[in-house]
C-alpha positions in Angstrom: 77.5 77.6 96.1 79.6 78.6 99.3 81.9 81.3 99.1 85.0 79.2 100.1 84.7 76.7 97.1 84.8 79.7 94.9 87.7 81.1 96.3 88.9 77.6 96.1 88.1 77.7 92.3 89.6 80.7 91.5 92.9 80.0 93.6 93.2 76.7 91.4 92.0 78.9 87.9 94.3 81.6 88.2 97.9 79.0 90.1 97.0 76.6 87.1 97.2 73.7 90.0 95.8 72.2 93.1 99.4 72.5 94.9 99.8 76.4 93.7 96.3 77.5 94.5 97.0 75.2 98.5 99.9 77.4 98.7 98.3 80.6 97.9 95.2 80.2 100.3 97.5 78.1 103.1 95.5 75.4 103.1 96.1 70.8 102.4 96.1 69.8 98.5 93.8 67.5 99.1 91.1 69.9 100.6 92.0 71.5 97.3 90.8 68.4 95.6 87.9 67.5 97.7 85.9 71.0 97.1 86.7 70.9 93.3 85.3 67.7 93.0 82.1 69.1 95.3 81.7 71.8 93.0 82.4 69.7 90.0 79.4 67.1 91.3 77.0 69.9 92.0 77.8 71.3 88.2 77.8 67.4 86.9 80.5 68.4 84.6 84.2 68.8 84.7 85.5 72.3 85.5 89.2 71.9 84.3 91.3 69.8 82.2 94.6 68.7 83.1 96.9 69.9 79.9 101.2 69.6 80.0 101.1 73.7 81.3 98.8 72.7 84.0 95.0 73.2 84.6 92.8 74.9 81.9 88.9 75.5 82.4 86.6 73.8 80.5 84.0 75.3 78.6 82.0 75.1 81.9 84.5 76.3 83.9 85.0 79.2 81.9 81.3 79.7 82.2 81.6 79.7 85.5 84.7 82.4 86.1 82.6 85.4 85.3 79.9 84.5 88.2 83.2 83.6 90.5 84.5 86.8 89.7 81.5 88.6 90.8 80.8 86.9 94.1 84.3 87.3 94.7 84.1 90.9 94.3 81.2 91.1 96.5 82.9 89.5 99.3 86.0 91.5 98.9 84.1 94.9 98.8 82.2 93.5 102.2 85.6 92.8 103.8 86.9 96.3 103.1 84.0 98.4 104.5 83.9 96.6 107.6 87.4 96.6 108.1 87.0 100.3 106.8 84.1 101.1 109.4 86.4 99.4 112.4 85.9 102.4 115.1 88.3 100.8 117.9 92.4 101.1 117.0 93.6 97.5 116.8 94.0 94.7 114.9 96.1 93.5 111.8 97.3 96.5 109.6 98.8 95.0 106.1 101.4 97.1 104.8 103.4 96.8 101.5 106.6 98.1 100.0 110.1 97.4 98.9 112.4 95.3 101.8 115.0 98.5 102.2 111.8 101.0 102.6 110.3 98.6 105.0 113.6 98.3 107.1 115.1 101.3 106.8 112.3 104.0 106.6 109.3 102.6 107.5 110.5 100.6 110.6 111.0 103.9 113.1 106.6 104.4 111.9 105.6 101.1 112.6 106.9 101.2 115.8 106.0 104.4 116.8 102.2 102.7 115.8 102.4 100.5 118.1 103.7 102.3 121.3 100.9 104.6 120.9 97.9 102.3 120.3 99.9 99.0 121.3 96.4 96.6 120.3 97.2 97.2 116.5 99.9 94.9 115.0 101.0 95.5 111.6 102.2 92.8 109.5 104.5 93.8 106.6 104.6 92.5 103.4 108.1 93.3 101.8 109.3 93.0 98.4 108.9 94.5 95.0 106.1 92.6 93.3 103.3 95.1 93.4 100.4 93.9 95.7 96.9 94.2 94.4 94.9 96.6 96.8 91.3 96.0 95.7 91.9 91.8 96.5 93.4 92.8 100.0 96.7 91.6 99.4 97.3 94.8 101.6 95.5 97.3 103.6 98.1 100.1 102.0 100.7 100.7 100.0 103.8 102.4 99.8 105.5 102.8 96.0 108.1 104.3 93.5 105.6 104.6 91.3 102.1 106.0 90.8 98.3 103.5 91.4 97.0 102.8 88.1 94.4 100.6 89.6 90.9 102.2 89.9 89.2 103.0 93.1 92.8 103.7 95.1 92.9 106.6 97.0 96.7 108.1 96.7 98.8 110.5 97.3 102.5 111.7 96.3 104.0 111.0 100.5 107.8 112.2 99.8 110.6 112.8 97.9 113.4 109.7 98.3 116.8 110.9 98.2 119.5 108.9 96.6 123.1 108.9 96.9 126.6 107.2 94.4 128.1 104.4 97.9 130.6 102.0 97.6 133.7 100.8 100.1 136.8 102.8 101.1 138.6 100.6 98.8 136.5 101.4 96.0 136.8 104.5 96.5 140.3 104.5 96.7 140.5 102.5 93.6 137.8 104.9 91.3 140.3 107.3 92.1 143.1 105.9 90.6 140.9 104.8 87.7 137.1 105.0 87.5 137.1 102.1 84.7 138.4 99.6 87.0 135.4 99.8 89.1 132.1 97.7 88.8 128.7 98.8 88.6 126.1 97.1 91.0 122.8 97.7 89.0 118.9 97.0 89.2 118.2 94.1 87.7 117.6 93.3 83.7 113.5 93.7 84.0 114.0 97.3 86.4 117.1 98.4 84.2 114.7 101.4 83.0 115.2 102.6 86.2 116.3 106.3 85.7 119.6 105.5 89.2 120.0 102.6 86.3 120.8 105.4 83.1 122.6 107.9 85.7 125.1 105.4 86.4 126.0 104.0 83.2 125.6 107.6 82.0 128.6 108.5 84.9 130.9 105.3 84.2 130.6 104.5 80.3 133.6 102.2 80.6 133.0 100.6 83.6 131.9 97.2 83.4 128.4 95.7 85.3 129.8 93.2 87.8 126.4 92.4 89.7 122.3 92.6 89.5 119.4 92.5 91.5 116.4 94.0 92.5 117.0 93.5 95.7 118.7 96.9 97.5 119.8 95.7 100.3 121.7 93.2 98.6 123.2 95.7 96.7 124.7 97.6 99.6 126.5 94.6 101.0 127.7 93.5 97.7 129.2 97.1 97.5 130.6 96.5 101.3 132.3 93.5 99.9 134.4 95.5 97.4 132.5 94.3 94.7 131.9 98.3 93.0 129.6 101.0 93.5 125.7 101.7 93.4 123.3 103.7 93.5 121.3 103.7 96.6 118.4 105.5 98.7 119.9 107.6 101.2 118.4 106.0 104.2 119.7 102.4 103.5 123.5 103.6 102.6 123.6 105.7 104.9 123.0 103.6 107.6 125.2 100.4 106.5 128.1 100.5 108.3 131.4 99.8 106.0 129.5 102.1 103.4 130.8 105.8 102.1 128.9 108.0 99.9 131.1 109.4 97.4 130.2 112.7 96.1 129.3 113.6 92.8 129.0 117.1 90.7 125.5 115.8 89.9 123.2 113.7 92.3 121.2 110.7 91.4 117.7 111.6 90.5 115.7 111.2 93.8 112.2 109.5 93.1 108.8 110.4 94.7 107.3 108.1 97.1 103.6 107.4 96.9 101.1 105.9 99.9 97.8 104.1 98.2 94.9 102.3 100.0 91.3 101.3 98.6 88.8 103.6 99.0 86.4 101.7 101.2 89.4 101.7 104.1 89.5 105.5 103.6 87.9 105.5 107.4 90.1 102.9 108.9 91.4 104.4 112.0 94.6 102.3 112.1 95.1 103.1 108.9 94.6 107.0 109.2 96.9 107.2 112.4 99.6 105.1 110.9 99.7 107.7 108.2 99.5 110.6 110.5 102.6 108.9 111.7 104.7 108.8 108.6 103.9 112.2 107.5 105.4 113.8 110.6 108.2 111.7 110.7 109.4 110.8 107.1 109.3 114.8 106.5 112.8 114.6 108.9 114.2 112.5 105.7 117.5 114.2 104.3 117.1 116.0 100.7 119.7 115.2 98.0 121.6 118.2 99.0 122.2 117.7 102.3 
């Protein structure tokens, strides 16, 4: 059994289809179909069962998944100590984190990266789902929140100041009376957010006019006069049309952390890339300045 048709069957075991697990490995539906048949032949039994929710293994299949799951964490472990034991500084460095960190702290990093060793090309992957380290959805990892996953090597990187923004007329307007303003929160599944509580904990009569969980989104929904939010420092700070109003107490400021598998822990891109952030994100204003 080759290593591709078992990625192939776990792709299509874990996207419930052939067209989700094409799209997750970026390759045709019907090579999809051909190597599940292959496999299906060699086995001389069906491996899934086509129900109205999609494809379910079979008793076979399910046989099967355990045996997957070990090659496929034999492969994986391969890929990360030689991508780990790399000596020379170039090549593809996957990075995760939220869309406003990426743009707006991380950005000045990456390309300080790449004018010093200008063979290594990072490739960002931005947005909020969290990206599973050990399956090398990402070579690192930056967070609001703490690696649960074992085997991560992590570290608490900074402290992320946070600030109360809106528009001049918004401003202008909470002045004359803070209940006519509208709150621009996180959205319903992120409400526990503690910005989330220090908000409606500020404006108890105010009502929510707009969610999401993207920041960025946020900020220009608040340059449009649509109400206020609460926002990480460097992004509202930097959007133009944007004023931070201030406040007898700040927002609570969240830490920052930086996670990687162990088996990269001598990756030399990796290393220097981080050498990089931690001289330059310690320049980062605190919530008192």
């Amino acid at each position: 059994m080759e290593w591709n048709d078992v990625r192939i069957f776990l792709a299509v075991t874990r996207n419930g289809s052939f067209g989700g697990a094409a799209r997750a490995l970026g390759v045709s539906h019907p090579t999809i179909g051909r190597r599940i048949k292959a496999l299906e032949d060699e086995a001389e039994q069906a491996l899934f069962r086509r129900t109205r929710d999609g494809l379910v293994l079979t008793d076979a299949g399910d046989a099967l998944l355990g045996l997957a799951e070990s090659m496929e964490n034999s492969a994986l472990g391969m890929e990360r100590r030689l991508a780990g034991n790399h000596e020379r500084l170039e090549g593809i460095l996957r990075i995760s984190s939220a869309e406003w960190f990426a743009g707006y702290v991380l950005a000045p990093v990456l390309a300080e990266l790449t004018r010093r060793h200008p063979a290594v090309v990072p490739e960002l992957i931005a947005g909020y789902r969290l990206t599973d380290l050990s399956r090398r959805e990402a070579d690192v990892a930056f967070r609001i929140v703490p690696f649960s996953e074992p085997d991560i090597v992590q570290r608490r990187l900074m402290s992320m100041p946070y600030g109360l923004y809106g528009s001049a007329k918004t401003i202008r307007a909470m002045k004359d009376d803070p209940a006519s303003v509208g709150l621009i929160l996180m959205n319903t599944s992120q409400s526990h957010f503690p910005d989330v509580a220090w908000l409606l904990d500020q404006f108890p009569n105010s009502p929510r006019v707009f969610t999401s969980t993207s920041r960025g989104v946020q900020a220009q929904m608040c340059v449009n006069g649509m109400g206020v939010a609460v926002l990480p420092r460097p992004l509202g700070d930097a959007v133009a049309g944007l004023q931070r109003i201030d406040t007898q107490e700040p927002p609570p400021s969240r830490d920052i952390w930086v996670g990687y598998h162990q088996d990269l822990r001598h990756m030399d891109r990796l290393r220097a890339m981080l050498d990089i952030a931690d001289t330059m994100l310690s320049h980062v204003p605190s919530a008192d300045h």
